[in-house]
C-alpha positions as a printed Julia matrix, in Angstrom:
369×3 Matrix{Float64}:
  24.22   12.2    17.73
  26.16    9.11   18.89
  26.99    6.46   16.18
  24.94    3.11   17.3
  27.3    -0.29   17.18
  24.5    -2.31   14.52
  26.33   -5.57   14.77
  26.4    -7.97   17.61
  24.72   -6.16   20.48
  21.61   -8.05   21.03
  18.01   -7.11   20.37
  16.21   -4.12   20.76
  12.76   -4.69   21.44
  10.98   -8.18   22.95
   6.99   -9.09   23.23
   6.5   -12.27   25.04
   3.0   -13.59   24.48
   1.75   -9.65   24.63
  -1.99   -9.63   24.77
  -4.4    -6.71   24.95
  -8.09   -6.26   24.73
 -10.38   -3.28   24.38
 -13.6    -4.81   25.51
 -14.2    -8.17   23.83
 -12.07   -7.15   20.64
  -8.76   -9.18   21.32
  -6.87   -6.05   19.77
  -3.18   -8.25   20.19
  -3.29  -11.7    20.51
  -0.13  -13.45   22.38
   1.88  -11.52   20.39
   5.78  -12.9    20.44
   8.94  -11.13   18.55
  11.71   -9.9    19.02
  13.52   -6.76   17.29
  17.29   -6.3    16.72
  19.29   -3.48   17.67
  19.5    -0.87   14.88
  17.03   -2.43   12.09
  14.57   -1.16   10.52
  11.25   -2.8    11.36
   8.1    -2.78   10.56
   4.25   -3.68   11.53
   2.04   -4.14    8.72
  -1.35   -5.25    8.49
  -4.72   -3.88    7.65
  -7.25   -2.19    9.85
  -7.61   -3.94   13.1
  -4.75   -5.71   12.18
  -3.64   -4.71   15.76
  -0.24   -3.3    14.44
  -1.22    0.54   15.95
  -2.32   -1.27   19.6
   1.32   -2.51   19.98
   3.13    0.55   18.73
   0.83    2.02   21.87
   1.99   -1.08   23.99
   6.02   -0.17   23.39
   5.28    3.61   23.98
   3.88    2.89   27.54
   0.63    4.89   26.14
  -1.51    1.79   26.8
  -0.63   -1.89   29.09
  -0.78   -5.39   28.34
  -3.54   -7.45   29.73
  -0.74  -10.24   30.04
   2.58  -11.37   28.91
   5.89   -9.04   28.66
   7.26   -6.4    26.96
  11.18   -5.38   27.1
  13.42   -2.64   25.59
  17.24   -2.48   25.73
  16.95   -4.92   28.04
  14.57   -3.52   30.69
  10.96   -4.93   31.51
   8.29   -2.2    31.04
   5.75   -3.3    33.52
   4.89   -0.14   35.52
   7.42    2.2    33.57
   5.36    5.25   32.25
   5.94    6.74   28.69
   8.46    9.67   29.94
  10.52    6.72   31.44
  10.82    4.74   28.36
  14.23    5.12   25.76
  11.47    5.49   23.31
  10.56    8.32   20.98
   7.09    8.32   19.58
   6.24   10.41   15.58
   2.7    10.94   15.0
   1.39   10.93   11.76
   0.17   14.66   11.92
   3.79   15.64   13.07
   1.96   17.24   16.34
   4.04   20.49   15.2
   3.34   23.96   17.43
   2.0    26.48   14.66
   3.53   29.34   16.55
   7.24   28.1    17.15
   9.99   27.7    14.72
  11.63   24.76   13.69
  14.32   25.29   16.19
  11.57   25.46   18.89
   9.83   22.55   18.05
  12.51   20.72   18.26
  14.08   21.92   21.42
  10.79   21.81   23.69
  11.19   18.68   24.42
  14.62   19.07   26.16
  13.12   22.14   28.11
  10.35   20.34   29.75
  13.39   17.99   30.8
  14.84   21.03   32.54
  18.11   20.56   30.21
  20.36   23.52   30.32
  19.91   26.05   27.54
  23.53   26.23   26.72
  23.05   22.29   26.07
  19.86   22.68   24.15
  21.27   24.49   21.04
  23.83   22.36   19.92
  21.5    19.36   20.37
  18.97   21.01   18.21
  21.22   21.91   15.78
  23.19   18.75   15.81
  19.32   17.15   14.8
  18.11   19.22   12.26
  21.65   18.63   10.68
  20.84   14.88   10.92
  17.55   15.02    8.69
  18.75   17.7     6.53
  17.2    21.31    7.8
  19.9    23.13    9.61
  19.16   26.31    7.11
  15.74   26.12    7.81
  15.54   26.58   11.93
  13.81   29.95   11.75
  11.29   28.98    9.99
   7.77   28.41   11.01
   5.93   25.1     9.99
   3.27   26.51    7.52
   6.65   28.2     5.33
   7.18   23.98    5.16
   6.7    21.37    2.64
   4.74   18.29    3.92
   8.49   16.3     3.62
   9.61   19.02    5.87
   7.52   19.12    8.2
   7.85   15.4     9.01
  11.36   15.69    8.93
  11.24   18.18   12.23
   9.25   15.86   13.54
  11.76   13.18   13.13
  14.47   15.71   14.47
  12.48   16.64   17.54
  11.81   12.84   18.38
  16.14   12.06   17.4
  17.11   15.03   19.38
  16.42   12.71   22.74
  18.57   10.26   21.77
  16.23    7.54   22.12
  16.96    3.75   21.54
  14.09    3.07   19.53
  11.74    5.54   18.04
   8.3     4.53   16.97
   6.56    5.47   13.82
   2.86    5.7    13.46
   2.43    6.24    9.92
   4.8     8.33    9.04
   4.31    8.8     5.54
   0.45    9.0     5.76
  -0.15   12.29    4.96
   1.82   13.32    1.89
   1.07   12.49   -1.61
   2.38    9.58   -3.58
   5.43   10.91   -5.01
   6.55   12.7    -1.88
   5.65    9.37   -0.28
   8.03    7.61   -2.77
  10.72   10.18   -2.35
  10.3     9.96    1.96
  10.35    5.72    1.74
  14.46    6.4     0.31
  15.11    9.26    3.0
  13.53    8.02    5.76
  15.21    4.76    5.52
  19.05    6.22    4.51
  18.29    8.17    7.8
  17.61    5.51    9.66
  21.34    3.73    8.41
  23.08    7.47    9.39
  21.91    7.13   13.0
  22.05    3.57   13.78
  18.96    3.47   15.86
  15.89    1.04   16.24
  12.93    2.28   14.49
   9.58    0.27   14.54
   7.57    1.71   11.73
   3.67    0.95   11.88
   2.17    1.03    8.15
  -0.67   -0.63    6.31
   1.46    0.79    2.94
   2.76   -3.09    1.69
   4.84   -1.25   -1.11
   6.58    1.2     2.24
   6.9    -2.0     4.3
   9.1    -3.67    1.43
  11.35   -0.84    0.23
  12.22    0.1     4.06
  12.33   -2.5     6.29
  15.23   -4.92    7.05
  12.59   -7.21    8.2
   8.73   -6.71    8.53
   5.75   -8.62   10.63
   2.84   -9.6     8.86
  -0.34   -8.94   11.2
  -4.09  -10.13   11.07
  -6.69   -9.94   14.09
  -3.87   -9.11   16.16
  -2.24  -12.57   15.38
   1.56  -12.53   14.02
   1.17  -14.36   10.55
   4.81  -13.88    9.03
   8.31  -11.87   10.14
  10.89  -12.27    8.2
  12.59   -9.75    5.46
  10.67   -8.43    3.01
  12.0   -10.56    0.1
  11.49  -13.68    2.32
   7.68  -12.68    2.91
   7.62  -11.6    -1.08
   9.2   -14.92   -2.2
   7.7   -17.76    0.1
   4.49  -15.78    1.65
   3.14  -18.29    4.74
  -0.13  -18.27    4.1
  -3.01  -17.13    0.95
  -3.47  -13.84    3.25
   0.44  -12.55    3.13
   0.51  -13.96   -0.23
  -2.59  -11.14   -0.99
  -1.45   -8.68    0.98
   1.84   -8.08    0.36
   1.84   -7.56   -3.33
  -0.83   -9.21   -6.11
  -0.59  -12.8    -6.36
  -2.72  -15.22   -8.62
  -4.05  -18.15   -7.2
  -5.61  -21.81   -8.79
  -7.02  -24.24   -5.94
  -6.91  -27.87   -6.51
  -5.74  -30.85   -4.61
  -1.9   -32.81   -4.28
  -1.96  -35.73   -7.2
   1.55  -36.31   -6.4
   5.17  -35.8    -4.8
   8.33  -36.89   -5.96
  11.26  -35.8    -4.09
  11.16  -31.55   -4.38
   8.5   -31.86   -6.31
   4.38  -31.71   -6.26
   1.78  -32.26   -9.1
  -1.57  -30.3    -8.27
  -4.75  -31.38  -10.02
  -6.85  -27.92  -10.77
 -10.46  -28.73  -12.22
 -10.97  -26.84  -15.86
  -7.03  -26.21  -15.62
  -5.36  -29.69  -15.29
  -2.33  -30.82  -13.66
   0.33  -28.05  -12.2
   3.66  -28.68  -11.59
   5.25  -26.92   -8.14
   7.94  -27.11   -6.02
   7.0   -29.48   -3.02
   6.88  -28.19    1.02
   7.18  -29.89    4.09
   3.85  -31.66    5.39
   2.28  -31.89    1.87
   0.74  -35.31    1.71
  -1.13  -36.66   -1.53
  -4.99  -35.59   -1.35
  -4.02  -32.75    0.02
  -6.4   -29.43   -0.93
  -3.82  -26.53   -1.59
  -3.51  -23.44   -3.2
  -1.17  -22.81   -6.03
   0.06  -18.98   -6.13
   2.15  -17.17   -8.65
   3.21  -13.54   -8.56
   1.82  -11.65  -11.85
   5.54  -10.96  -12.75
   6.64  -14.12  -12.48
   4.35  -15.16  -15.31
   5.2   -15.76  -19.09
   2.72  -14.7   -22.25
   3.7   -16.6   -25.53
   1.65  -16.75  -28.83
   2.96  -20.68  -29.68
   2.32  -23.89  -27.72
   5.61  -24.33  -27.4
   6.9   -25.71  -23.87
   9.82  -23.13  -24.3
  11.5   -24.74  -20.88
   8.21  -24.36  -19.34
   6.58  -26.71  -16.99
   3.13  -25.24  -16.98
   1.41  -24.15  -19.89
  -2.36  -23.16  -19.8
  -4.11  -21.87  -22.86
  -5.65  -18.27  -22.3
  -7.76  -15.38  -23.82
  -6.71  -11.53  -23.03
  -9.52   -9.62  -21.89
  -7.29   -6.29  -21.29
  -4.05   -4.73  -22.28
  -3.05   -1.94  -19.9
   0.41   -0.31  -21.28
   2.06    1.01  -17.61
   5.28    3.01  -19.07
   8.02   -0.09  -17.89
   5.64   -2.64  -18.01
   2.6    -4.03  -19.65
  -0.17   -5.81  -17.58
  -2.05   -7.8   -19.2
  -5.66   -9.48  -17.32
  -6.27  -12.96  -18.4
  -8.86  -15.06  -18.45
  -8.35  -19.05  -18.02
 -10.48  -22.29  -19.07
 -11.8   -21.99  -15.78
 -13.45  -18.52  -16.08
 -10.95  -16.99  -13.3
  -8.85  -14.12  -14.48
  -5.42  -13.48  -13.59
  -2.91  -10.52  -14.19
   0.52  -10.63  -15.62
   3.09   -7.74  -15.75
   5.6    -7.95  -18.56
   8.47   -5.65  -18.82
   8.34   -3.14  -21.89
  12.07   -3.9   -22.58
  11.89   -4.39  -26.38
  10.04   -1.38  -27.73
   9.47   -3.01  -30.53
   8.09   -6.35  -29.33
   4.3    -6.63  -30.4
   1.55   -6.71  -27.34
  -1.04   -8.92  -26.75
  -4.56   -7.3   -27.45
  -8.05   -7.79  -25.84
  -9.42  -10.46  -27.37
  -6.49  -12.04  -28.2
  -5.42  -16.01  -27.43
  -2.15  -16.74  -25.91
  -0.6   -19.32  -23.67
   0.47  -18.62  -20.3
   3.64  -20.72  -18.92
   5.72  -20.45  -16.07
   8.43  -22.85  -14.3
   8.03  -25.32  -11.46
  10.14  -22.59   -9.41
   8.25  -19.86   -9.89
   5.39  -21.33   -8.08
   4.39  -22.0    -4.35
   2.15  -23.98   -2.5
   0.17  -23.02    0.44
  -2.55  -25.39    2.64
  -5.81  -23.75    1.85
């Protein structure tokens, strides 16, 4: 398959205040972004999210109520799925019991009337691509589950498609397999160059695949950006939750100084965290920290900590690399921390135990409530 140029060449994929309904469920609401040529993207969101409607909206399965959709440059008003440079994988694979490999992959190309002496070097030149050239013959029950969804990604490659949509993809394997298909799927993606827009509700898949990812809720875009950006500085207490565990302390703005906010937290006290744009003094926020982020200490000492809150361990959970600890604070909330098991002989924390829990101004950040 042809090598795609991934630098310079525009975007792939645009939504221009996309809106859909089914009834009076707003499934996407104005939905704007835009997707580059040859990343790796993904929708994620929860149920209803409306992350599944859109993929349906790019395939030309369903059409927007208003607003615009556009791939490689091409408006898609009117244009039916078979006229799209789109490829659609199903989470099921949609794999015909009775054909082999090879045939699965090349029907496709003979409903497009494509000369058979052109066919077989196409397939072939796709199952090479995801790793199953020895395996044409078979038949998809002689297949692992990571097999099978690899001829599915071969028949969908094997039309050369600008952008190929994934609903799911990993859905129906187990968790290690699902590990093991998050690497390959996305070192396939770098061999061929393409656009893929991968729909998920999997936060961990999201972050160890995409380039960049969009955030979705209600069918409202909450956050795009890559996945360390949405990890680091989520946009909102939702993202913050969603992607990832995050601990959270409400309270209200006593202070700014430059970079720099003081948050008073009834039962707690005052929190030190870095300052954002629009925070004024009064202000009610919410103060969230990622569980490994956190520090666990047996002295009082400040240690080069800003924040320091006395705590009692109400359970130790030992997690091979890590320990995580739940927490409970003078408030009665309880919070988890995840320390790395590097010293094997450093002594853990026990249930019942009380500790002090620090962290650094930087390791914090502030969201509106």
């Amino acid at each position: 398959m042809e090598m795609r140029d991934r630098e310079g060449n525009g975007n792939s994929v645009e939504l221009r205040e996309v809106t859909k309904r089914h009834g009076p469920t707003v499934a996407v609401d104005r939905l704007s972004l835009t997707i580059r040529k040859g990343e790796f993207f993904s929708l994620l969101g929860p149920s209803g999210s409306g992350k599944t409607t859109t993929l349906r909206l790019l395939a030309g399965f369903e059409q927007p109520d208003s607003g615009e959709i556009i791939i490689e440059g091409r408006h898609m008003e009117g244009v039916p799925p078979n006229r799209r440079p789109v490829n659609l994988v199903f989470q099921n694979y949609a794999l015909f019991p009775h054909m082999t490999v090879a045939k699965n992959v090349a029907f496709g190309l003979e409903m497009k009337g494509l000369a058979e002496a052109a066919i077989g070097p196409r397939v072939v030149e796709a199952l090479e691509m995801v790793r199953l050239a020895a395996k044409q013959e078979r038949l998809p029950a002689q297949l692992s589950g990571g097999e099978q969804q690899r001829v599915a990604l071969a028949r969908a490659l094997v039309n050369r498609p600008a952008v190929l949509l994934l609903d799911e993809p990993l859905g129906a394997l187990d968790k290690q397999l699902r590990l093991e298909m998050e690497v390959e799927l996305k070192a396939l993606q770098e061999r061929v160059g393409i656009t893929f827009v991968c729909v998920t509700h999997d936060q961990e898949e999201a972050l160890t695949m995409s380039d960049r990812l969009a955030v979705l809720q209600h069918g409202k875009l909450l956050q795009i950006g890559t996945p360390e950006e949405i990890y680091r500085a989520p946009a909102s207490a939702f993202v913050a939750n969603f992607i990832g565990v995050s601990n959270g302390l409400s309270g209200r703005v006593e202070g700014i100084v430059g970079q720099h906010a003081t948050v008073a937290v009834e039962g707690i006290g005052v929190i030190h965290a870095p300052a954002v744009a629009g925070l004024v003094a009064g202000a009610p926020v919410l103060v969230t920290i990622r569980p490994e982020r956190l520090h666990l200490a047996r002295g009082p000492e400040p240690d080069g900590f800003q924040n320091q809150v006395s705590v009692r361990v109400a359970k130790t959970i030992y997690a091979g690399n890590e320990t995580q600890y739940l927490l409970t604070l003078p408030n009665d909330q309880t919070w988890k921390v995840r320390i790395p098991n590097a010293d094997g002989a450093a002594k853990r924390f026990q249930a019942g135990e009380s500790a002090y829990l620090k962290w650094r101004t930087a390791e914090a950040v502030l969201l509106p409530e």
